[in-house]
C-alpha positions as CSV (number, residue, x, y, z in Angstrom):
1,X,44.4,-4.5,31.2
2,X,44.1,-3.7,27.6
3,X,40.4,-4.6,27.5
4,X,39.5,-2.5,30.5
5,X,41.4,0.7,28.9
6,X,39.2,0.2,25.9
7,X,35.9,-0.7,27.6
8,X,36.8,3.0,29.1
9,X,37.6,4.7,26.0
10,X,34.5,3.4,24.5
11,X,32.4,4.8,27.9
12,X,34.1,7.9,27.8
13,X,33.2,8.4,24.1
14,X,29.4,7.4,24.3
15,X,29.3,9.5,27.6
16,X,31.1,12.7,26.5
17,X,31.1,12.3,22.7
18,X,27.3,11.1,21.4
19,X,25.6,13.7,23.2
20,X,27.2,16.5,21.8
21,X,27.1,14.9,18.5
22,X,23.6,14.8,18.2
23,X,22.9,18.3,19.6
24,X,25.1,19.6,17.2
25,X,23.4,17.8,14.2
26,X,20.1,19.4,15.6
27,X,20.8,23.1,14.9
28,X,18.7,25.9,16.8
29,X,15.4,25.5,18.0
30,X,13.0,28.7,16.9
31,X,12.5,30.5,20.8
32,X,9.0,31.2,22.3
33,X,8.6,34.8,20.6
34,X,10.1,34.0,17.2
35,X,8.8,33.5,13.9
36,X,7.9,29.5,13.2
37,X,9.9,28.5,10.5
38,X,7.5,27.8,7.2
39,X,7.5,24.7,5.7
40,X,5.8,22.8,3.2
41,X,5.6,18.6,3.8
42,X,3.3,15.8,2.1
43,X,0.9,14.2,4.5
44,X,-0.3,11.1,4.8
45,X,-2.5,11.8,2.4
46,X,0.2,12.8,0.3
47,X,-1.4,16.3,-0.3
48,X,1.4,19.5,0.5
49,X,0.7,20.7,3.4
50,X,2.6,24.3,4.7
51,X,2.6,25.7,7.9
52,X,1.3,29.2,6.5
53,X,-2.0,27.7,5.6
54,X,-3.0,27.4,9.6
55,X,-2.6,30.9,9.8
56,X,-5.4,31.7,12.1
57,X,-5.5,29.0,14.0
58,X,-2.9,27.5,17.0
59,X,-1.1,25.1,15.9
60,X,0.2,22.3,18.0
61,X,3.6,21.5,15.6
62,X,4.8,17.9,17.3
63,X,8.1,15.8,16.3
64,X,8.4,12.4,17.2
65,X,11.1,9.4,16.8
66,X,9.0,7.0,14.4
67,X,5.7,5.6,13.3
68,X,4.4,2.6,15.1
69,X,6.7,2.7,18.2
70,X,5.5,2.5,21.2
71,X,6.2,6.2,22.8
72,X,5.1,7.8,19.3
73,X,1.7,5.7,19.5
74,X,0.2,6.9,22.3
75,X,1.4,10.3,21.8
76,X,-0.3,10.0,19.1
77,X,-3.3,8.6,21.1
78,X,-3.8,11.3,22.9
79,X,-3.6,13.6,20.6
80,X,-6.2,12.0,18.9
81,X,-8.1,11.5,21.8
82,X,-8.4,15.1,22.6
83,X,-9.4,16.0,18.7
84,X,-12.3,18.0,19.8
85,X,-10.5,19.8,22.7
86,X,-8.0,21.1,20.0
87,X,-11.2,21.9,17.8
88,X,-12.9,23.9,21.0
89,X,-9.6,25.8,21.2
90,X,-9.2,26.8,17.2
91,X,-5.9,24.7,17.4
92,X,-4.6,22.2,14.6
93,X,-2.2,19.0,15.8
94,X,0.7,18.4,13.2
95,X,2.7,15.7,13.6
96,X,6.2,15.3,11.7
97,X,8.7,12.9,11.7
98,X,11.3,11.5,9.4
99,X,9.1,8.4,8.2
100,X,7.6,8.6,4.4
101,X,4.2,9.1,3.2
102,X,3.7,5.2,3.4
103,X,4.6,4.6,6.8
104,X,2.2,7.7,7.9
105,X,-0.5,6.2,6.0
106,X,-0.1,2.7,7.6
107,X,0.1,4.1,11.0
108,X,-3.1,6.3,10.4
109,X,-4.8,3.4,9.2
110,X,-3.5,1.2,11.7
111,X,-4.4,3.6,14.7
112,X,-7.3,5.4,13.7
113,X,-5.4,8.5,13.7
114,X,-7.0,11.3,11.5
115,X,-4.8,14.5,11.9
116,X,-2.2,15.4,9.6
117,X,1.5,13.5,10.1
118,X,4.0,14.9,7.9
119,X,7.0,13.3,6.1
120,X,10.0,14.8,6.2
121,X,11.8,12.4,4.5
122,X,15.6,14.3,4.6
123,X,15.2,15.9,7.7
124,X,15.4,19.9,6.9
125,X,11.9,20.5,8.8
126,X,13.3,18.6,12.0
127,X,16.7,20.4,11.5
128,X,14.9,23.8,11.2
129,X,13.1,23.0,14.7
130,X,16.5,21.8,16.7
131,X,14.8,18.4,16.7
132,X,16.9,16.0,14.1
133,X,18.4,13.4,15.8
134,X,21.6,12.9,13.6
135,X,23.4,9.4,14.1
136,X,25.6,8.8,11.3
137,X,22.9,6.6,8.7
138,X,20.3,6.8,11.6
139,X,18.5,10.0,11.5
140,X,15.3,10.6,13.6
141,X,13.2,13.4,14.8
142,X,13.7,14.0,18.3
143,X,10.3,14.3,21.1
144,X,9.5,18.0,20.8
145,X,6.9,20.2,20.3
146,X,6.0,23.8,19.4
147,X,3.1,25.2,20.0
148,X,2.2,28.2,17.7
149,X,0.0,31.0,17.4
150,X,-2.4,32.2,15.2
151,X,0.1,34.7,13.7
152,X,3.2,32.5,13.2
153,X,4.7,32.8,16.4
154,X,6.5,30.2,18.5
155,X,4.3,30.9,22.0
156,X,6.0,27.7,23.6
157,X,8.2,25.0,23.3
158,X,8.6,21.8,24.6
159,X,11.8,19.8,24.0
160,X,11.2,17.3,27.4
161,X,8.2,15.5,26.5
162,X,6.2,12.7,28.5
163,X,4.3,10.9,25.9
164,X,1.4,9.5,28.0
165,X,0.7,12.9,29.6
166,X,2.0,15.2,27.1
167,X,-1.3,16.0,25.3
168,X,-2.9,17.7,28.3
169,X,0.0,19.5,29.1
170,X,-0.4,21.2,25.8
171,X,-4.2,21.7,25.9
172,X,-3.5,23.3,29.9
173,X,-0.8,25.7,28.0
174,X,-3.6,26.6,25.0
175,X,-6.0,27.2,28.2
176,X,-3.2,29.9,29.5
177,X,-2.4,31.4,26.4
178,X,-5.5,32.5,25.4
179,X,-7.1,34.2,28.6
């Protein structure tokens, strides 16, 4: 009987508990309308790289879990798949996540990948975009995307994110925004 009452405490506490938890670790995600927060990240490259100097251009601003896993590869995929689309449509694709310049370069390299990832090695970015994934020692950028506007403006957001299809979705939105 012991065992059951603590197989339900444990239940009720990953139901209930976790979830919150990690939502309240994320902080606020910037709303369609407001400013995009600026930042400045290394890339892979390990040049700086700030959000100011896209001004211009769209920018498609996507978070994802980790390098090399399966979801984040082809997301990634895609994105680079559609490289010229984004070009057609004067849009840049920025990817972040909490990984290091190393494991951005690696994956790059490993993929073929040739847009910018970003490190943001202790999470402020990710926190700044209600997408840090906060559990305990594991920290992680949750799947979520902003798409920007040539003046700095959050025009959408996308914080349920299909991987395999998630690309096109965001070149359909580009299509919309800019009739």
């Amino acid at each position: 009987m012991l065992r059951i009452t603590l197989l339900v405490i444990v239940a009720v506490f990953i139901a209930f508990l976790v979830p919150r938890l990690i939502l309240a670790s994320r902080g606020a995600a910037p709303t369609p309308g407001s400013a995009a927060p600026d930042f400045t990240l290394a890339s892979q490259e390990g040049a700086s790289i700030s959000l100011k100097d896209y001004r211009g251009s769209w920018i498609v601003l996507y978070f994802y879990p980790k390098d090399q896993t399966p979801g984040c590869t082809r997301e990634a995929h895609n994105f680079q798949a559609d490289q010229s689309k984004y070009a057609e449509r004067h849009a840049v694709v920025l990817g972040v996540s909490v990984d290091n310049v190393d494991s951005h370069k690696k994956f790059c390299a490993k993929e073929g990948l040739n847009f910018k990832l970003l490190a943001d090695t202790d999470g402020k970015v990710s926190r700044s975009y209600g997408s840090l994934t906060n559990l305990g020692v594991v920290k992680f950028a949750a799947r979520h995307t902003f798409l920007i506007d040539p003046s700095g403006r959050v025009a959408k957001s996308y914080t349920s994110v299909d991987p395999e299809r998630h690309s096109q979705e965001v070149l359909d939105a580009l299509d919309q925004l800019q009739k």
